[in-house]
C-alpha positions in Angstrom: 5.9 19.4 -2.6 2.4 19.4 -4.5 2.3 16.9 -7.2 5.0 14.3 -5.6 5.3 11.2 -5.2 7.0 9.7 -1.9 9.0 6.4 -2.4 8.2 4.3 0.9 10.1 1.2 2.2 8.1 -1.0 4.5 10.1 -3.7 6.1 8.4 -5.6 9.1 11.1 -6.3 11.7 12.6 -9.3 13.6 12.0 -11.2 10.5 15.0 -13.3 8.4 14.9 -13.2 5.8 13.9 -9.7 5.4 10.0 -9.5 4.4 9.5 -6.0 2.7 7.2 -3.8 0.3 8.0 -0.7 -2.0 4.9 1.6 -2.7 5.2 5.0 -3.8 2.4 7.7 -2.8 1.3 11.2 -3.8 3.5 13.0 -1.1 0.4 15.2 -0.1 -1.0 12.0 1.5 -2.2 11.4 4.9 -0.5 8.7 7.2 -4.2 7.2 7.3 -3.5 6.8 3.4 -0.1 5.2 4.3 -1.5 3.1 7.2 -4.1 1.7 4.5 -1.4 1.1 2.1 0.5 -1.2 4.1 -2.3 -3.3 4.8 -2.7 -3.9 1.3 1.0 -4.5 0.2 1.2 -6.8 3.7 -2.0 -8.6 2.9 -3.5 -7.3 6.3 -7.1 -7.1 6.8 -7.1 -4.3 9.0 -8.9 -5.7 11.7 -6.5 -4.3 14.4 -5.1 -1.0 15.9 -2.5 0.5 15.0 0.0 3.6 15.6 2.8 5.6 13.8 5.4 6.1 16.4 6.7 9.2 15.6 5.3 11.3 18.3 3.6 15.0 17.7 4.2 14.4 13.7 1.7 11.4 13.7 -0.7 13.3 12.1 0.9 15.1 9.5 0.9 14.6 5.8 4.0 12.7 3.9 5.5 15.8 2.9 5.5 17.5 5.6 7.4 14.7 7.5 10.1 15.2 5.0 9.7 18.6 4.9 10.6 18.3 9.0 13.5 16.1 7.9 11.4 12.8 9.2 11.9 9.8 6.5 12.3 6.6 9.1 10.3 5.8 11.6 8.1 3.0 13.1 4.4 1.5 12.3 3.1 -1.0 14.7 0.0 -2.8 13.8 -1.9 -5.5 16.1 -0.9 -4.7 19.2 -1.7 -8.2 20.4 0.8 -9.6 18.0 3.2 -5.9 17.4 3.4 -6.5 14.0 6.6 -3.7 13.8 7.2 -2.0 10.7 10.3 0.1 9.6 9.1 2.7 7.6 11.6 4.5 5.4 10.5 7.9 2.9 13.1 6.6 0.0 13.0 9.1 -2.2 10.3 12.0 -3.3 10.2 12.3 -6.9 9.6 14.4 -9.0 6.4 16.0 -10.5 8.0 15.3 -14.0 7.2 11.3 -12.9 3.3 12.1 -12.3 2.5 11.3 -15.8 4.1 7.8 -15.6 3.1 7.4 -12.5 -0.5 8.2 -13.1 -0.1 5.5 -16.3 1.1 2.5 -14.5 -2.1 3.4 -11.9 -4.5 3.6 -15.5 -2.7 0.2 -16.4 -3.6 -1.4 -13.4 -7.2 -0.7 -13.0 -7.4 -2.0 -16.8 -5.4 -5.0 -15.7 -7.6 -5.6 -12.5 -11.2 -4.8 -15.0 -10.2 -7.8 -17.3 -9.2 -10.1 -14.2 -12.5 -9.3 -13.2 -14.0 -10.1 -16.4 -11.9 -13.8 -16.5 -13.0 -14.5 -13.2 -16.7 -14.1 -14.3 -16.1 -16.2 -17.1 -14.9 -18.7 -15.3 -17.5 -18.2 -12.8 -20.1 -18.4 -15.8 -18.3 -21.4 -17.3 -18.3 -23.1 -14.3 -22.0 -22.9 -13.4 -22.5 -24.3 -17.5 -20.4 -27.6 -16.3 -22.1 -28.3 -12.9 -25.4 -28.2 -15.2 -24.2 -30.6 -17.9 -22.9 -32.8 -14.4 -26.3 -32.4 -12.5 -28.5 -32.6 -15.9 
């Protein structure tokens, strides 16, 4: 499974509607890769524990949960508030998808450079005005 990329649902439970995230990682992955996924996609700040329930397999890479035939299980962050997480291995696709794959990533880090060049603009552009005010 070198060179694949995993297709993960995320839906966080006992909500209606239905609040959930699609990301799709390099199968060779760690759950620790995964766990710092969802906090981004869920906008968490990973202040808080958390735990894959999936017993002796917690540790294992993404493939090798598929491999073993494991592609739904649970993610429970913030065991204060059991933020509960169904987490579902859609799909592994194919090395043959890298290449786009690897794109859309190139895109984005372009896309996030020039929203980091606007926002210091309008950082810069904003410091010019409170001058011209305070002057």
């Amino acid at each position: 499974m070198t060179d694949q990329i995993a297709r993960i649902r995320i839906t966080l439970e006992d909500m209606k509607p239905a609040i959930w995230r699609r990301v799709e990682l390099p199968a060779t992955n760690s759950l620790k890769t995964l766990h710092l996924a969802i906090q981004a996609c869920m906008l968490f700040e990973n202040y808080h524990l958390f735990r894959f329930d999936i017993g002796d397999a917690a540790h294992m890479r993404i493939s090798k949960l598929v491999e073993r035939g494991i592609t739904s299980f649970t993610y429970t962050y913030d065991f204060g508030d059991d933020w509960r997480h169904r987490i579902e291995i859609e799909e592994i696709i194919p090395e043959a998808a890298k290449a786009m794959f690897r794109t859309m990533l190139d895109l984005l880090e372009e896309l996030n450079e020039k929203i980091g060049d606007l926002d210091k603009e309008i950082a810069r552009r904003a410091r010019e005005d409170a001058a011209v005010c305070a002057g």
